[in-house]
C-alpha positions as CSV (number, residue, x, y, z in Angstrom):
1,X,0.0,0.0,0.0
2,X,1.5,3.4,-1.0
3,X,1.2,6.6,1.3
4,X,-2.2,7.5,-1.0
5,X,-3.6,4.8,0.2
6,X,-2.7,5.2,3.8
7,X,-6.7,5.6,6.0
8,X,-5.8,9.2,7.6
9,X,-7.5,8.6,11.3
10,X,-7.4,10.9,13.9
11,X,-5.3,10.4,16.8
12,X,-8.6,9.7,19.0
13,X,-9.1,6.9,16.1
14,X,-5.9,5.6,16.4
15,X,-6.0,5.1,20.4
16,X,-9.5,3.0,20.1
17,X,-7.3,0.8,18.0
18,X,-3.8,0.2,19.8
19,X,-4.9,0.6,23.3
20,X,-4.7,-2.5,25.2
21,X,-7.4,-4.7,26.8
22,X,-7.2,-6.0,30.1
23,X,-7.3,-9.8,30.2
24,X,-6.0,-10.8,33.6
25,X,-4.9,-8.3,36.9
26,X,-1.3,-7.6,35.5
27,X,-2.2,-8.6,31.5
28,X,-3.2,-7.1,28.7
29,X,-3.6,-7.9,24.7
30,X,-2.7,-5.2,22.4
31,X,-4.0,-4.9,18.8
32,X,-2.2,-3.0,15.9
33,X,-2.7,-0.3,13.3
34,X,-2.4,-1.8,9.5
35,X,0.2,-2.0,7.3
36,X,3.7,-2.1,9.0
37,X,6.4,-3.8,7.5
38,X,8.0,-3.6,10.6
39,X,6.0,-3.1,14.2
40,X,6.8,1.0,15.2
41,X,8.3,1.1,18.3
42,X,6.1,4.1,19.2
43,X,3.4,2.1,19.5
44,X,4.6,-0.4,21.3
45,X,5.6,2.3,23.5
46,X,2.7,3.9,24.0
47,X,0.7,0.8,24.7
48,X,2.6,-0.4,27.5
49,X,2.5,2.7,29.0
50,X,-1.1,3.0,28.7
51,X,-1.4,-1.0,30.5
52,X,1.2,-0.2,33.7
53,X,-0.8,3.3,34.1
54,X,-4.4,1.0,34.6
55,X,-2.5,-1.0,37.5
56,X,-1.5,2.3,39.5
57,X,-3.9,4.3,41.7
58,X,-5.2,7.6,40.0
59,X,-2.7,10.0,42.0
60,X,0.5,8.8,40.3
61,X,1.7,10.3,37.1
62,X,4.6,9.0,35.1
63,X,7.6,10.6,35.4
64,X,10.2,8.6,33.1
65,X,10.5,5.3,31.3
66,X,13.2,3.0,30.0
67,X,12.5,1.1,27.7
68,X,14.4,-1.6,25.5
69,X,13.6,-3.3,22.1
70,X,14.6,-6.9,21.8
71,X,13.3,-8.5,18.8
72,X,11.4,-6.9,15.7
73,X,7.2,-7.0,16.2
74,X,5.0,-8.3,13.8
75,X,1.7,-6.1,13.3
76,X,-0.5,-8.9,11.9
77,X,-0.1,-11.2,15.4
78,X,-1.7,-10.0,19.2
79,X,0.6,-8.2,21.9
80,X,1.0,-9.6,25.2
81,X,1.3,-7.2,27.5
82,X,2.6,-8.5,31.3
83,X,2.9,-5.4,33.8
84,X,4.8,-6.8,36.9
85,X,4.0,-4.0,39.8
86,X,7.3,-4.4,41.0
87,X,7.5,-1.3,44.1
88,X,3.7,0.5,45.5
89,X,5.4,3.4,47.7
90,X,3.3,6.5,49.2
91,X,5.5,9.3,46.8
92,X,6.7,6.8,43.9
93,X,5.7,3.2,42.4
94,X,7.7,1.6,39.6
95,X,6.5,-1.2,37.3
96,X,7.8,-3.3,34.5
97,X,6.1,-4.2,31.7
98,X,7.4,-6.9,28.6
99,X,5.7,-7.3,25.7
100,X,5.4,-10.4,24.3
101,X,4.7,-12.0,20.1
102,X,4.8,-15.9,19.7
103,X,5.9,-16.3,23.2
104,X,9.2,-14.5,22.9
105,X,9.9,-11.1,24.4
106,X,10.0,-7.9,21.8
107,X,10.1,-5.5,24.4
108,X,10.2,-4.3,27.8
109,X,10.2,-1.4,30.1
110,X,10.0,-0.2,33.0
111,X,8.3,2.8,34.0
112,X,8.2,5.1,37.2
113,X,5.3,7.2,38.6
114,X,5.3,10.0,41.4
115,X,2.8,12.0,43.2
116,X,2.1,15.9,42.5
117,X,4.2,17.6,44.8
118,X,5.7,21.3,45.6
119,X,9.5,22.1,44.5
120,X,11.9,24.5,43.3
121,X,12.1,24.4,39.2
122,X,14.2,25.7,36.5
123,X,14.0,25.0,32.7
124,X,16.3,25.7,29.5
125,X,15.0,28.3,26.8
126,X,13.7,26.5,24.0
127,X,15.4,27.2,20.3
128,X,14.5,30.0,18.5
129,X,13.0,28.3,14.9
130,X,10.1,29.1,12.6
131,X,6.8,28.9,14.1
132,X,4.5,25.3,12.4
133,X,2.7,27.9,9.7
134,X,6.2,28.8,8.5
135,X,7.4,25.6,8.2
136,X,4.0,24.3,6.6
137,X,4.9,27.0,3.8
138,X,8.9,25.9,3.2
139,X,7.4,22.2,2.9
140,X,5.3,23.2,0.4
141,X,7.9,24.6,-1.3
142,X,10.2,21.2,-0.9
143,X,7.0,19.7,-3.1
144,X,6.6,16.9,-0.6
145,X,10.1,15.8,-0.1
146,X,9.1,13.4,2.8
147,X,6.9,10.1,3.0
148,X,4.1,10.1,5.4
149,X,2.8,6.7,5.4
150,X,3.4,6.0,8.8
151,X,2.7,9.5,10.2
152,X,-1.1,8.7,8.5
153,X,-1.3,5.6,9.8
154,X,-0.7,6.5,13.2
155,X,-2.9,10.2,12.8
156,X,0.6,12.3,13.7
157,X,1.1,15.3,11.6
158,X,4.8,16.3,10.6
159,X,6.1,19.7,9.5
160,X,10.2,19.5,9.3
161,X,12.3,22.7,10.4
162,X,15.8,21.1,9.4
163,X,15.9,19.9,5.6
164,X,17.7,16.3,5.3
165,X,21.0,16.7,3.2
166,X,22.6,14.3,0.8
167,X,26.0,15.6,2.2
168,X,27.3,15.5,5.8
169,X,25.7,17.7,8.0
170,X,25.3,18.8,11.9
171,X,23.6,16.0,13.4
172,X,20.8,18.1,14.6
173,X,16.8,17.7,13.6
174,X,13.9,19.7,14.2
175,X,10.3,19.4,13.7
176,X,6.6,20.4,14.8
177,X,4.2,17.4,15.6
178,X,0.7,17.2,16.5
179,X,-1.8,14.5,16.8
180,X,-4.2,14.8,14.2
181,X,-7.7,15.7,16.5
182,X,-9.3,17.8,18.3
183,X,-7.6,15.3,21.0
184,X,-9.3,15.9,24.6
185,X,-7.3,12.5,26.1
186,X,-6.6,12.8,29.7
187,X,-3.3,13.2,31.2
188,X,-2.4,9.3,30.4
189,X,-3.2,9.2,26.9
190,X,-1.9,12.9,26.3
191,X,1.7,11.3,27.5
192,X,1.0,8.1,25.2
193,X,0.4,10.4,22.4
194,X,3.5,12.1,23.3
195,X,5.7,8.8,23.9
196,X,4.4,7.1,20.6
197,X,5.5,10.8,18.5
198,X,8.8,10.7,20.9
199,X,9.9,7.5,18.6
200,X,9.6,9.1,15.1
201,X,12.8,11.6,14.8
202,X,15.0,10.7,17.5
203,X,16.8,7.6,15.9
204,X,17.3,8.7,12.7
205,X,18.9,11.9,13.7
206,X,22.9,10.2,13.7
207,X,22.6,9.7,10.3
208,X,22.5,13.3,9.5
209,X,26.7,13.1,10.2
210,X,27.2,11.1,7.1
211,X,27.2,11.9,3.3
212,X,24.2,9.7,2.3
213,X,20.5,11.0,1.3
214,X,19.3,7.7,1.4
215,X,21.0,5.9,4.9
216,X,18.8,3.1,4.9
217,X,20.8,2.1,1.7
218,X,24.1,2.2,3.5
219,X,23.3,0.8,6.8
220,X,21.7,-1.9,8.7
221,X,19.5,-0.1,11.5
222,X,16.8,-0.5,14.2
223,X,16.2,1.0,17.7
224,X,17.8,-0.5,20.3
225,X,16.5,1.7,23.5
226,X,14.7,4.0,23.9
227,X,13.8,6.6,27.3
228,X,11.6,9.3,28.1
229,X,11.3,11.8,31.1
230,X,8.1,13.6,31.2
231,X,8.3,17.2,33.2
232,X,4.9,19.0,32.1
233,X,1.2,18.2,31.1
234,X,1.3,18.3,27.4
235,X,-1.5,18.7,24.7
236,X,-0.4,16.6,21.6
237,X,-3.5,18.0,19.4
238,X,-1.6,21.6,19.2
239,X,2.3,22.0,17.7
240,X,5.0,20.5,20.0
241,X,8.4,20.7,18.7
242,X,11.0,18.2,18.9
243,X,14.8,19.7,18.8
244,X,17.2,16.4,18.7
245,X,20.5,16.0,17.9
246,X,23.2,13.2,18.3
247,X,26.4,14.3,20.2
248,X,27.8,10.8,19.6
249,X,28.0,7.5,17.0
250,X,30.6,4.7,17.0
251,X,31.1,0.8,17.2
252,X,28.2,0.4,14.8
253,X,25.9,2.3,17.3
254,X,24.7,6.5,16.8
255,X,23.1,7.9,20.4
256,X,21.0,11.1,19.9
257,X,18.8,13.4,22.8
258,X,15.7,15.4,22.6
259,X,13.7,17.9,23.8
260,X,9.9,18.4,23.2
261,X,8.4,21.5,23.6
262,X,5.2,23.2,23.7
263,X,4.6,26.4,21.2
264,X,4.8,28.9,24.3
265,X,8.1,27.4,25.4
266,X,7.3,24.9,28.2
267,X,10.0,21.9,28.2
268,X,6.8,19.3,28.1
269,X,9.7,16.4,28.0
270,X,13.0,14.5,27.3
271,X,14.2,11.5,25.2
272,X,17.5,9.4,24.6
273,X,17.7,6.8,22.5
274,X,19.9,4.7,21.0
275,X,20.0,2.8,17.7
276,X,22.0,-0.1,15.9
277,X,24.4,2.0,12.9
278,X,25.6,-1.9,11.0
279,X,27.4,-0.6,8.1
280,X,25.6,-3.0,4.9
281,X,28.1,-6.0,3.8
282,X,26.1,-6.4,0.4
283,X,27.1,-2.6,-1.0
């Protein structure tokens, strides 16, 4: 199926697809959005986020996750979702959460959750860059340089800041995302939103550091980890952008950070990941 032919669902669409049903206390069974060559690791994500935050009480709110990709998913077969409540506490609980095709393990994370309190707080400046309506306008002009297929699938617009060179460039990205909507979610699927988009620049954001337009021809990749700390309440139906940039690659592996922010400069959250950079024997 070609990107024409991609059903363009809202984001509130999307969610009555991917998120999980419970099954058990501690398991869930997660469906996915059609066609993926290769399960996106955003959705996985976001899925076993959304099963650990149905085992905590309503106070807690996530705070970061780790998460690790084991095995490539397979969209046409069920996700088994196990959430092992691992630590209950009165200011923090923690739980782990593996996903599961076949019987074998594709994923796991584990994810911690704190209670609203008081503190002393501090942020960075977010980056001066062209607001979403200029960017909309320069992408227009680049006469659709970028596939969306998967951005449709999963009802995510895109609007790119920093144009992909075929020569070596700064290993820095940046781009405006929003869930297609209007997207009321609560605070738990606002954050899934945001942790499913969290997985769609990040990885490939080391590659910009190398002379190739078309790095998926040169090298053999896939995520191999992937973490998120959330620090404000976001809202995923209006423009968040996401600054990332790599500071590192070597030993066949490229590490790269972000930032997502909200229009009026809020730091809504951070990312790491870091990805598998297997130079192609068959070139």
């Amino acid at each position: 199926m070609n990107s024409n032919e991609i059903p363009r669902l809202t984001f509130a669409e999307v969610l009555d697809v991917v998120t999980p049903k419970r099954v058990g206390d501690c398991w869930f069974i997660g469906d996915s959005l059609k066609p993926q060559f290769r399960l996106f690791g955003g959705q996985v994500v976001a899925q076993c986020l959304l099963a650990a935050y149905e085992t905590v009480e309503d106070h807690f709110t996530a705070h970061s996750m780790h998460c690790y990709f084991l095995r490539a998913g397979d969209a046409s077969v069920p996700i088994e979702l196990e959430v092992d409540p691992i630590r209950n506490g009165r200011s923090f609980c923690t739980r782990r959460v593996v996903a599961r095709q076949r019987g074998e393990a594709i994923f796991n994370t584990s994810i911690s959750y704190h209670v609203e309190e008081e503190g002393m707080s501090h942020s960075l400046r977010m980056p001066d860059v062209i607001s979403p309506e200029e960017a909309i306008r320069l992408n227009a002009e680049r006469d659709g340089l970028l596939p969306h297929s998967l951005l449709d699938l999963f009802g995510v617009e895109r609007e790119r800041i920093t144009e992909r060179l075929p020569e070596a460039q700064e290993p820095v990205s940046q781009s405006w995302y929003r869930v297609i909507g209007p997207f009321e979610g609560c605070l738990r699927t606002q954050q899934a939103a945001l942790a499913m988009i969290s997985d769609f620049s990040l990885y490939s954001t080391a590659f910009s550091a190398f002379p190739y337009e078309r790095p998926e021809k040169v090298f053999v990749g896939a995520s191999l980890d992937h973490a998120i700390w959330f620090h404000d309440i976001p809202k995923m139906d209006e423009w968040v952008l996401y600054d990332t940039y790599s500071p590192w690659s070597g030993g066949a592996r490229g590490y790269n950070r972000g930032s997502l922010w909200s229009r009026d400069g809020k730091l809504i959250a951070s990312t790491a990941q870091e990805g598998l950079m297997r130079i192609r024997r068959d070139r």
